[in-house]
Backbone as CSV, one residue per row, in Angstrom:
resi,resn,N_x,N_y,N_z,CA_x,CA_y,CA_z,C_x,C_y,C_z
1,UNK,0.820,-1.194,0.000,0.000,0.000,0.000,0.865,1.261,0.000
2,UNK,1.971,1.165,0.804,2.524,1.897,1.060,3.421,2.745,-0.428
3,UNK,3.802,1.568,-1.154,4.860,1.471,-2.166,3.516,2.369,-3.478
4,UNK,2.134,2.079,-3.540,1.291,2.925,-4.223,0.799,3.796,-3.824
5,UNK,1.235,4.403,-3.128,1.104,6.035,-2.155,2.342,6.833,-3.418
6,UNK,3.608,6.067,-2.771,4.750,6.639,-3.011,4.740,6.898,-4.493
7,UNK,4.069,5.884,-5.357,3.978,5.763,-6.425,3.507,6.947,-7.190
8,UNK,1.709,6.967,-6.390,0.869,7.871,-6.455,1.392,9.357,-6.398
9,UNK,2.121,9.982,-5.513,2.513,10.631,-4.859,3.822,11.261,-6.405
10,UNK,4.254,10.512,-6.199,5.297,10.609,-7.458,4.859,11.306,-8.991
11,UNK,3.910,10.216,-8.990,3.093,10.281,-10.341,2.847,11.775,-10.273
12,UNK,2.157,12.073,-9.453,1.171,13.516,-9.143,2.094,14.924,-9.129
13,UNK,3.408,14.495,-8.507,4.207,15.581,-8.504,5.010,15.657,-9.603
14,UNK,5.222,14.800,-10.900,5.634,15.149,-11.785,4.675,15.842,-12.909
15,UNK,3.706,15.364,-12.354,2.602,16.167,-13.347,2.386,17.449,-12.936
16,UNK,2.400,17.772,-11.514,2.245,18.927,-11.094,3.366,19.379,-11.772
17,UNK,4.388,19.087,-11.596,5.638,20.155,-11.996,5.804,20.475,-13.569
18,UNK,5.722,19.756,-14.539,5.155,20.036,-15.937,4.421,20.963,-15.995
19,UNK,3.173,21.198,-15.481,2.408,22.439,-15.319,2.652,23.077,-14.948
20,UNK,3.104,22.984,-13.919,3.822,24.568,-12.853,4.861,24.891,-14.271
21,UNK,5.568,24.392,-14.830,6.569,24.920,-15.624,6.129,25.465,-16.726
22,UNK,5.124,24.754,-17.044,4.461,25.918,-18.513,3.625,26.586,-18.238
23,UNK,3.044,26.391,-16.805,1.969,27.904,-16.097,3.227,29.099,-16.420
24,UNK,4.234,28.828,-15.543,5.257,30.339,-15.268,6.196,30.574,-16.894
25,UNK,5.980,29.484,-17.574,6.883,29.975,-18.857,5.998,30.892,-19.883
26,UNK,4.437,30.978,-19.501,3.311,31.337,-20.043,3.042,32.381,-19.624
27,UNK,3.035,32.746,-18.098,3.489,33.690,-17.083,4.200,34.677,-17.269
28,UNK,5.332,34.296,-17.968,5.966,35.773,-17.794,6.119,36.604,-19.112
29,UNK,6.495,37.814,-18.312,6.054,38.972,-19.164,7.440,40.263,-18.899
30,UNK,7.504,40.948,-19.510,8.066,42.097,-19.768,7.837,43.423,-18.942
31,UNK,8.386,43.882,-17.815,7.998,45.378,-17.435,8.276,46.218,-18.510
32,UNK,7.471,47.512,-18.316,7.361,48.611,-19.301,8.489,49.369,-18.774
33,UNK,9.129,49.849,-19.946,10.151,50.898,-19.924,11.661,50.058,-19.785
34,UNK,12.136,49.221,-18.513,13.122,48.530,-19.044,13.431,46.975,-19.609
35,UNK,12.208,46.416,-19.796,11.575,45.532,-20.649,12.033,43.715,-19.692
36,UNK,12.484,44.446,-18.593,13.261,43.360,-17.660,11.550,41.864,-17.734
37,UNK,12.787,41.046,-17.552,11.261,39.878,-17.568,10.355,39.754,-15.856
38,UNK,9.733,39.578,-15.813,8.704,39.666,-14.594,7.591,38.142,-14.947
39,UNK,7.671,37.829,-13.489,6.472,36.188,-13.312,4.875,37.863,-13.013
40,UNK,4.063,37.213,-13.463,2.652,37.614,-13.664,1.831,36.705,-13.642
41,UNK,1.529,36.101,-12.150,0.449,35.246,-12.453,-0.845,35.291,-11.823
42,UNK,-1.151,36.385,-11.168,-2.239,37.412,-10.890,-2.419,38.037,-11.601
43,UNK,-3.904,38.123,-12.207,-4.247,39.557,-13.155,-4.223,40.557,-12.068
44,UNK,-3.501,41.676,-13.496,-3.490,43.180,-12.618,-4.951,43.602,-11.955
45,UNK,-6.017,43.268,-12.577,-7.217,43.763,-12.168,-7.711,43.093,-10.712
46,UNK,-7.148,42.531,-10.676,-7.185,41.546,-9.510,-6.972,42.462,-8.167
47,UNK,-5.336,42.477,-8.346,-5.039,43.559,-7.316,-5.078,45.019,-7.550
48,UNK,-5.364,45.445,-8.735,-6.315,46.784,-8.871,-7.634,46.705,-7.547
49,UNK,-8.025,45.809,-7.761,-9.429,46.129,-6.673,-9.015,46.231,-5.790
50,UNK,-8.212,44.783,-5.112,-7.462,44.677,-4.080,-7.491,45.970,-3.309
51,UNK,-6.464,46.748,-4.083,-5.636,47.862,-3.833,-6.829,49.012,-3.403
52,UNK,-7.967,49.013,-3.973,-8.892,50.201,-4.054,-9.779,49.666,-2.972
53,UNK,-9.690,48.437,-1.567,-10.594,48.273,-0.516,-9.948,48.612,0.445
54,UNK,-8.309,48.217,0.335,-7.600,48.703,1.059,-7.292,49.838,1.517
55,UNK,-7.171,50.828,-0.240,-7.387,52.292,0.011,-7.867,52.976,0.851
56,UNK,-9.369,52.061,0.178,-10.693,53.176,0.992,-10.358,53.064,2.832
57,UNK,-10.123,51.776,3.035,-9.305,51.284,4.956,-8.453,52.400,5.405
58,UNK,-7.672,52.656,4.318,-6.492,53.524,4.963,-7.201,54.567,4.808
59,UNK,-8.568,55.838,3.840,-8.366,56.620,4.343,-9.558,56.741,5.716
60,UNK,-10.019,55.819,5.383,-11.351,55.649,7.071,-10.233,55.564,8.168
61,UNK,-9.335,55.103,7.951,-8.925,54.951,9.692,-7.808,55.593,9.790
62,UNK,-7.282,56.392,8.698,-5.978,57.126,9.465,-6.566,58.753,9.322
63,UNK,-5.744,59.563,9.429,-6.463,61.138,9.764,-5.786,61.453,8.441
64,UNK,-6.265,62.117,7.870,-6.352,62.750,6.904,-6.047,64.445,7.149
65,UNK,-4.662,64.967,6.415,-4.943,66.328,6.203,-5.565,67.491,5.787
66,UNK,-5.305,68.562,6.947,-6.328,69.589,6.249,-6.294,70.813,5.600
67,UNK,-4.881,70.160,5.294,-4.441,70.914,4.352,-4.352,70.945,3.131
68,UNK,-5.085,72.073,2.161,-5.883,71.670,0.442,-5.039,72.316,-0.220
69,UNK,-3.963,73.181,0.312,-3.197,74.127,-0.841,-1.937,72.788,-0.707
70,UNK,-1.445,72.186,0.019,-0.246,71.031,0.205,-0.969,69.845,-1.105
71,UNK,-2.369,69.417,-0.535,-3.234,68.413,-1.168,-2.955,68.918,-2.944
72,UNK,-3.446,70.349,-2.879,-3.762,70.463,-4.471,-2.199,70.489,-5.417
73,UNK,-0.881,70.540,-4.293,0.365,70.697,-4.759,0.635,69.166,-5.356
74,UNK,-0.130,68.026,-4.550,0.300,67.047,-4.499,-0.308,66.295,-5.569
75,UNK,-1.543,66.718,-6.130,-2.025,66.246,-7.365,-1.952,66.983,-8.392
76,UNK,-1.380,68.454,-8.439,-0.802,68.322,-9.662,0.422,68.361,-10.238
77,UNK,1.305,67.185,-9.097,2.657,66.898,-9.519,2.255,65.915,-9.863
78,UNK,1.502,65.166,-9.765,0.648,63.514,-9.786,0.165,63.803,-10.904
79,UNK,-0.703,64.803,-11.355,-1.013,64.774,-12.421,-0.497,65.246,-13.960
80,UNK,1.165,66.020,-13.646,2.025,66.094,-14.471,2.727,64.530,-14.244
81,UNK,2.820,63.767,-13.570,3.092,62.253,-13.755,2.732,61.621,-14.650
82,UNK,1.475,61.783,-14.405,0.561,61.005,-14.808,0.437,61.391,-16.481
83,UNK,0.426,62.541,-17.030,0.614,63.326,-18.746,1.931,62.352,-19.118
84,UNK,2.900,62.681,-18.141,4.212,62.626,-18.696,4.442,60.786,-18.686
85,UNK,3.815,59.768,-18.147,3.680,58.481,-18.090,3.542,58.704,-19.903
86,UNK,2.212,58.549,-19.714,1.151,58.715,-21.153,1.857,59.068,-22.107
87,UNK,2.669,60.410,-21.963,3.013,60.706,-23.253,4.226,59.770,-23.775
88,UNK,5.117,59.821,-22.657,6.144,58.813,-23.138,5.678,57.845,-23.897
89,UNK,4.474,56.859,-22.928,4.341,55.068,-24.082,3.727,55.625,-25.702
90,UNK,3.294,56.941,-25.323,2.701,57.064,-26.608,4.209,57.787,-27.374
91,UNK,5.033,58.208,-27.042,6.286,58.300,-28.180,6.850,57.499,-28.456
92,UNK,6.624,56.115,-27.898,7.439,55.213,-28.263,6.206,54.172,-29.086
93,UNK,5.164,54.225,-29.199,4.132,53.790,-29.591,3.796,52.509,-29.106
94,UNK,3.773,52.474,-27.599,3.678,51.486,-26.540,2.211,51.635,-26.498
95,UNK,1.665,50.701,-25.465,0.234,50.597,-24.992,0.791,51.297,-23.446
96,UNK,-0.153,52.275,-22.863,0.328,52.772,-21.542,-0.137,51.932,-20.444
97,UNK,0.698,51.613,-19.653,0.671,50.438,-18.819,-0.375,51.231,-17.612
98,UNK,-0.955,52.758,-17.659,-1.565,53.224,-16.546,-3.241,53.466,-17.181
99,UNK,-3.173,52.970,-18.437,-4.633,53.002,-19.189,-5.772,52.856,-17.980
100,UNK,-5.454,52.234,-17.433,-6.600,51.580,-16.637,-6.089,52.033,-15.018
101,UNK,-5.460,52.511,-14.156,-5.050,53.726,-13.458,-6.872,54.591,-13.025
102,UNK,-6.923,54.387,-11.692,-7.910,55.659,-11.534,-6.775,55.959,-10.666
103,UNK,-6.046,57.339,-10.725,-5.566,57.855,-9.884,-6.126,58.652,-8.806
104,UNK,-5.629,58.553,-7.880,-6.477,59.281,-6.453,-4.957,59.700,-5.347
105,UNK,-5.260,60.966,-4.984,-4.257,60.969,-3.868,-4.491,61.806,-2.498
106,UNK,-3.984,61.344,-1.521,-4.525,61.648,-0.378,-3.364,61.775,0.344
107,UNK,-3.059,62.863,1.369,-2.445,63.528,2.468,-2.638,62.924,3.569
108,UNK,-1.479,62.316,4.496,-2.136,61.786,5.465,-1.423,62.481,6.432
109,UNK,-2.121,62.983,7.821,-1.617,63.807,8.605,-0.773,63.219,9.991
110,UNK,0.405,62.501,9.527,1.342,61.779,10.397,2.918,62.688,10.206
111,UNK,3.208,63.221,10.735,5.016,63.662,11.102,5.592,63.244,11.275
112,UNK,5.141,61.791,11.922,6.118,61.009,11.887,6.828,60.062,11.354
113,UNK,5.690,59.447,10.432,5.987,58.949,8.663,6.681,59.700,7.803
114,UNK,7.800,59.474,7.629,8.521,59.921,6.589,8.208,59.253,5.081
115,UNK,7.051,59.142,4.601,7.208,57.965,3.741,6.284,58.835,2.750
116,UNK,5.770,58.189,1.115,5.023,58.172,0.799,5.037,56.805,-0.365
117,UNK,3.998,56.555,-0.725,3.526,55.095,-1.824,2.652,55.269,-2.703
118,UNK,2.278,54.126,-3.851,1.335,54.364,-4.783,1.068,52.970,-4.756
119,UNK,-0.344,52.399,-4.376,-0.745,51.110,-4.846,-1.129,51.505,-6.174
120,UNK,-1.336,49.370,-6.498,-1.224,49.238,-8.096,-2.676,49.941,-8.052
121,UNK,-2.740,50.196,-9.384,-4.517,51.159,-9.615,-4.174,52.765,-10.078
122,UNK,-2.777,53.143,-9.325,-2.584,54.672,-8.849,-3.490,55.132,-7.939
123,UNK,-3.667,54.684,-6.975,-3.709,55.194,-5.675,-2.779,55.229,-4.857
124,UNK,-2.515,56.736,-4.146,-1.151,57.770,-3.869,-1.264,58.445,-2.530
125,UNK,-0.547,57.504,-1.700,-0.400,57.988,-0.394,0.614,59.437,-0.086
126,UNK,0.576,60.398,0.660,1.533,60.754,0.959,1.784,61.780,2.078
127,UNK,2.502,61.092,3.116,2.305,61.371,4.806,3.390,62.748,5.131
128,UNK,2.773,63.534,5.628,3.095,64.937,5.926,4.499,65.269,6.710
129,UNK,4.808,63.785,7.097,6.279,64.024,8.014,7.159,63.943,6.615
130,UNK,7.239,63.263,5.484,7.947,63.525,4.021,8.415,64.922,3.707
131,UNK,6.935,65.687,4.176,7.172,66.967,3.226,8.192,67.987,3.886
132,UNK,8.756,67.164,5.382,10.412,68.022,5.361,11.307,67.707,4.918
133,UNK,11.606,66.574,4.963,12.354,65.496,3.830,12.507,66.605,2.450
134,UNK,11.654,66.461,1.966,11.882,66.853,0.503,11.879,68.536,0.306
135,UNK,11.278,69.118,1.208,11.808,70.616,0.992,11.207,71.277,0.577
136,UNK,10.733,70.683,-1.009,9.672,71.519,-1.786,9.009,70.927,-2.866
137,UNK,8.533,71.380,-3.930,7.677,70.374,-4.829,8.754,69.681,-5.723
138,UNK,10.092,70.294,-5.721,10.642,69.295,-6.603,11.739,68.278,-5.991
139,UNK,11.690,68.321,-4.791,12.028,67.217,-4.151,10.769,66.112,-3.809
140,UNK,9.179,66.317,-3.676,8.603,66.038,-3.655,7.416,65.190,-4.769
141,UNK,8.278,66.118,-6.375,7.902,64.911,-7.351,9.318,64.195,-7.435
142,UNK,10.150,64.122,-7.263,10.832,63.212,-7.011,10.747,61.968,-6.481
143,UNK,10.026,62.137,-5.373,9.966,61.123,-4.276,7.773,60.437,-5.269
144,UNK,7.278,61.337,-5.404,6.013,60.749,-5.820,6.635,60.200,-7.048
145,UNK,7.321,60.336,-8.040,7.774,59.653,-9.286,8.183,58.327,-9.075
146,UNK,9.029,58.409,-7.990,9.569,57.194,-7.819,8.308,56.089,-7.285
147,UNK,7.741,56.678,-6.500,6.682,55.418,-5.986,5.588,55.151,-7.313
148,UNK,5.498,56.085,-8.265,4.364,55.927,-9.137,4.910,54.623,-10.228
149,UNK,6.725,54.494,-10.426,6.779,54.255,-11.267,7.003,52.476,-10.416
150,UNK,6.937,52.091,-9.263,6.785,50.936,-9.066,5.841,50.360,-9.306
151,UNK,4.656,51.126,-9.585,2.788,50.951,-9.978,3.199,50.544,-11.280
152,UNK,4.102,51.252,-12.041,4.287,51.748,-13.506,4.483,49.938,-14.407
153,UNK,5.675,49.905,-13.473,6.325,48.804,-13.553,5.751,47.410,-13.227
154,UNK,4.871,47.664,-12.596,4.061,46.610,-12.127,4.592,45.484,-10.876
155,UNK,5.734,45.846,-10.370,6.003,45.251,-9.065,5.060,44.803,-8.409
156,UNK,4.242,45.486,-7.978,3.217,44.478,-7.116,2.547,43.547,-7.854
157,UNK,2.150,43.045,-9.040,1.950,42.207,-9.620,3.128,40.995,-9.151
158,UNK,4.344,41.331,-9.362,5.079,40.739,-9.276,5.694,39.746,-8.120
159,UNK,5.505,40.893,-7.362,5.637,40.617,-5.990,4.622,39.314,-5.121
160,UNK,3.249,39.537,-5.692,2.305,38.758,-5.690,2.208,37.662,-6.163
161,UNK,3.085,37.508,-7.660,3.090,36.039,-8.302,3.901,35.286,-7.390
162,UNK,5.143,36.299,-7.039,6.455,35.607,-6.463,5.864,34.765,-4.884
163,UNK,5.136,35.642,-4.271,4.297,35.045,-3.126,3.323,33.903,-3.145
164,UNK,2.867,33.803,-4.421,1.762,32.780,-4.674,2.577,31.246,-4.966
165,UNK,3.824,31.966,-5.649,4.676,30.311,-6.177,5.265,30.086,-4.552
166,UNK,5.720,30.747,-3.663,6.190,30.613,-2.436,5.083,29.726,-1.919
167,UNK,3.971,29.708,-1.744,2.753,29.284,-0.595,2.654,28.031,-1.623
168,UNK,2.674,27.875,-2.548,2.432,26.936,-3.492,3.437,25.615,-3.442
169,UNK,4.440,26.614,-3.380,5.933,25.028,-3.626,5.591,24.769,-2.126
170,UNK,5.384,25.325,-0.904,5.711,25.045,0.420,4.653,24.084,0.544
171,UNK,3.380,24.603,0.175,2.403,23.166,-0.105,2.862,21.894,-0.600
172,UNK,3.356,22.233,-1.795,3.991,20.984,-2.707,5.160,20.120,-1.489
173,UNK,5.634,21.001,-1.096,6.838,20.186,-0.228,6.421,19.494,0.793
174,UNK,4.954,19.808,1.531,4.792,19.477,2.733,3.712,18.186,2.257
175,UNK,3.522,18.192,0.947,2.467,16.845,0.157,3.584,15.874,-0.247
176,UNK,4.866,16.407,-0.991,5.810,15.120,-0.946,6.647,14.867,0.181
177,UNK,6.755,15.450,1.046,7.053,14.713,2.233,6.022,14.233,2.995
178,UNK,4.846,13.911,2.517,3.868,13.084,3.492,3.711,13.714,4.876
C-alpha cells in the first residue's frame, strides 16, 4: 500500500511540476520601460481592486490632512506624472501600462511617517512628516515619481506572483514529504 502512495505521490508531482513549468513559462512577461522579464500570475485587475478596498481602509482609519493648498500641490505633480507616463508610451508607440489607473491621492496627517507610496490602480499615499524630507515640490515629485513608477512597472503584480509560487511550492513540499 505503502509502495502505491509513493507511487501515487510521485506520479502527481511530476505532473504537477510540468504544469507549474508551462503555467510560469506562459506567465511571464516584460515590465514597461526597461523591458526586464517579470512572473505575472495574478491579473493586474485583480489587485487593482485589491488595492482600491484597502485604500478606501487607509483613508477611514488614518487622519487625513487639512491641508488643500499642500493636497492640491500634491495632485498636480501627480497629475504632471501622470501626462508625462502617457506621453512617453505614446512616443514610443507602446500601450500605456496606466490606461486603466484611476488615480487618487490623499495627504495623510502623520510627522512622523517619513514615507510616501502608490498602490497598483494609482492610488497615492503621501504622509506629511515627508514633506520636510523633501523641501519643496521638486524634491517632492521626485519622491512621488519614484513610488508611481513601481505601480508603472508593475512590481506588485510581481511581488504577488512571487508570493503565490512561495505558498504553493511550500504546499507541494509538505504533500511530498507526506
Amino acid at each position: 500500500m505503502n509502495q502505491i502512495n509513493n507511487i501515487n505521490r510521485r506520479k502527481f508531482l511530476e505532473i504537477f511540476g510540468c504544469c507549474t513549468c508551462g503555467l510560469m513559462i506562459t506567465s511571464c512577461s516584460t515590465a514597461p520601460i526597461t523591458e526586464r522579464k517579470q512572473l505575472k500570475l495574478i491579473p493586474e485587475s485583480t489587485l487593482n481592486r485589491q488595492a482600491v478596498q484597502i485604500y478606501e481602509n487607509v483613508k477611514k482609519k488614518t487622519k487625513l490632512s487639512d491641508d488643500k493648498k499642500q493636497l492640491e500641490e500634491i495632485k498636480e505633480i501627480g497629475s504632471r506624472i501622470e501626462e508625462a507616463v502617457s506621453a512617453y508610451f505614446e512616443s514610443i508607440n507602446k500601450k500605456d501600462p496606466t490606461y486603466n489607473f484611476r488615480w487618487e491621492y490623499i495627504l495623510i496627517d502623520n510627522d512622523k511617517i517619513k514615507n510616501a507610496w502608490c498602490m497598483p490602480g494609482g492610488k497615492i499615499a503621501v504622509y506629511t512628516g515627508i514633506l520636510d524630507v523633501t523641501k519643496n515640490k521638486h524634491g517632492l515629485a521626485a519622491v512621488m515619481g519614484h513610488e508611481i513608477a513601481h505601480a508603472v512597472a508593475k512590481h506588485s503584480v510581481e511581488r504577488a506572483s512571487r508570493a503565490l509560487v512561495l505558498n504553493v511550492g511550500t504546499t507541494i513540499a509538505d504533500i511530498a514529504s507526506g
